[in-house]
N, C-alpha and C positions, 0 to 999 in steps of 0.2 A: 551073696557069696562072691558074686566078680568085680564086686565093688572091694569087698576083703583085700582079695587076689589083687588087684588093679593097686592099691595103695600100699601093700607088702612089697609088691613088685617096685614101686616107686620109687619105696625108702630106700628100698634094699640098694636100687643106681643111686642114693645121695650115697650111703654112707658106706657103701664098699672100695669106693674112689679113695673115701677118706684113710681108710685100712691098710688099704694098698702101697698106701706114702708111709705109714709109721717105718722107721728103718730099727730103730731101736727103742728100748723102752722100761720103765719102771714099775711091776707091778708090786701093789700094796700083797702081801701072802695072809697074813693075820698081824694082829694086835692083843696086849695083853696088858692089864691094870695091875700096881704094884705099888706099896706102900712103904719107902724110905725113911729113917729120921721123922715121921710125922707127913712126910710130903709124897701128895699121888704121883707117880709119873707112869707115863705110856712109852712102852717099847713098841715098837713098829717094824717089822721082820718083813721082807723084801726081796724078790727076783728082778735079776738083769735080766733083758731078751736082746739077743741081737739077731735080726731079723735078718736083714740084708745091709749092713754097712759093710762098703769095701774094705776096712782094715776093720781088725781085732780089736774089742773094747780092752783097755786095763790099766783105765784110770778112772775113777768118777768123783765127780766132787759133786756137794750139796749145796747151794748159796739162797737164806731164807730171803724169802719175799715179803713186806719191805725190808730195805734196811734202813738205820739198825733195824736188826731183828726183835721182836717182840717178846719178853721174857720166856714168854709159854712155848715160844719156838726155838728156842737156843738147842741145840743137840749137845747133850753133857755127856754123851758114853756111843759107843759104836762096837758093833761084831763084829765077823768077818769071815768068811769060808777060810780053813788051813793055809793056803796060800795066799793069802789075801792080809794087808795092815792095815786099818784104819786109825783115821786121829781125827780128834774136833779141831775143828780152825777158831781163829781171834774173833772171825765174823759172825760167829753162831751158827757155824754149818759145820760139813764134815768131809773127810774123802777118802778116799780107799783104792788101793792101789796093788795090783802085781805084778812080779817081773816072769813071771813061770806057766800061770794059768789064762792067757787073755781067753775073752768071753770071745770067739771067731763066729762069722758068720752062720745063722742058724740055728745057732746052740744059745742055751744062758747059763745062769749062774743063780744057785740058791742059796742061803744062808747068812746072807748081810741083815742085818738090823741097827736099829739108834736108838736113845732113848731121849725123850723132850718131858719137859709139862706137859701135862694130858689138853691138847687143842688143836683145832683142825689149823694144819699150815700148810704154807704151799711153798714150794724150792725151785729154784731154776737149777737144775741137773744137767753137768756137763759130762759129754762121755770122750774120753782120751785116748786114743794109741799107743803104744810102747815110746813114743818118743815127745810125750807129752803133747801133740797135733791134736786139735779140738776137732772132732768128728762130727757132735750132733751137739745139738743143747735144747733142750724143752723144759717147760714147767709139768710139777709132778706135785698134787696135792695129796693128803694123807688125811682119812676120817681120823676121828676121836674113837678110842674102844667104847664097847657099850659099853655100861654100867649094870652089875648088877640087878633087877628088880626087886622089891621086899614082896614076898609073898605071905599073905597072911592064911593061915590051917584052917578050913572050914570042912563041914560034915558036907556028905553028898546032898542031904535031905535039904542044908542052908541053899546050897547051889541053885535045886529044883525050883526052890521057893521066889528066887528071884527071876526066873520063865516063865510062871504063873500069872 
C-alpha cells in the first residue's frame, strides 16, 4: 500500500508542474458521424478554456499539421457561439473570431465545432487578442468518432451457452 501511495505521490509532482503551465486551451466536448452526398464526415464540437493568459482570447485559428493538409483533414464547414464568425481558410484550416464576447481570463467558451473527413488530425491552434497579437499557440489533436458496432439478436439461452 506505501508503495501505491509513494508512486501516486510521484506522478502526481511530474504531472501537476505540467498543469500548472497550460494557460489556455482546446478541449475536444464530443464528436458525431454524419452521412453527406454518399460521403462520412465527423463534426467535432469544442470548448475554449482560458485559464490564465493575460489578455482575453477572440481570435483562433486552426492550421492542420502537415502541410498541405491531408485530404481527411481539410475543415470544409465551421460553427460558432452567437457572437462568434467562423470561416475555412485556403490552407485547410479554419478561424473564428469575435469583436463582442473575448474568452477573458478563467472563463471559456462552448459551442464551436468544424466539420473534416472522418480522421484523427492534429492542428497547431493559435489564440489571439482583440488586436490580432498571438497570445499562445499549441498543437490540438482530435480522436476520430466511434463507429457504430453491428450487434447481432441472440437469445439469453445462446449467451449462456457460450460460458459453459
Amino acid at each position: 500500500m506505501k508503495r501505491k501511495l509513494l508512486l501516486i505521490a510521484a506522478l502526481s509532482m511530474l504531472v501537476l508542474p505540467g498543469l500548472a503551465l497550460a494557460s489556455v486551451s482546446v478541449v475536444q466536448d464530443s464528436c458525431r458521424t454524419f452521412n453527406q452526398a454518399g460521403i462520412t464526415y465527423n463534426q467535432i464540437y469544442f470548448t475554449v478554456v482560458n485559464f490564465n493568459l493575460p489578455n482575453a482570447v477572440c481570435s483562433i485559428t486552426f492550421t492542420p499539421e502537415p502541410l498541405p493538409a491531408p485530404p481527411q483533414c481539410v475543415i470544409v464547414s465551421t460553427t460558432q457561439p452567437a457572437t462568434w464568425v467562423g470561416a475555412t481558410l485556403p490552407n485547410g484550416g479554419a478561424q473564428w473570431a469575435t469583436g463582442t464576447t473575448c474568452i477573458t481570463p478563467g472563463t471559456d467558451q462552448h459551442g464551436f465545432s468544424f466539420v473534416i473527413d472522418p480522421d484523427f488530425c492534429c492542428y497547431m491552434v493559435g489564440f489571439y487578442d482583440n488586436h490580432e497579437n498571438l497570445l499562445a499557440q499549441q498543437e490540438e489533436c482530435f480522436i476520430r468518432c466511434e463507429q457504430p458496432v453491428a450487434v447481432e439478436p441472440n437469445t439469453w439461452g445462446s449467451v449462456k451457452s457460450m460460458y459453459r
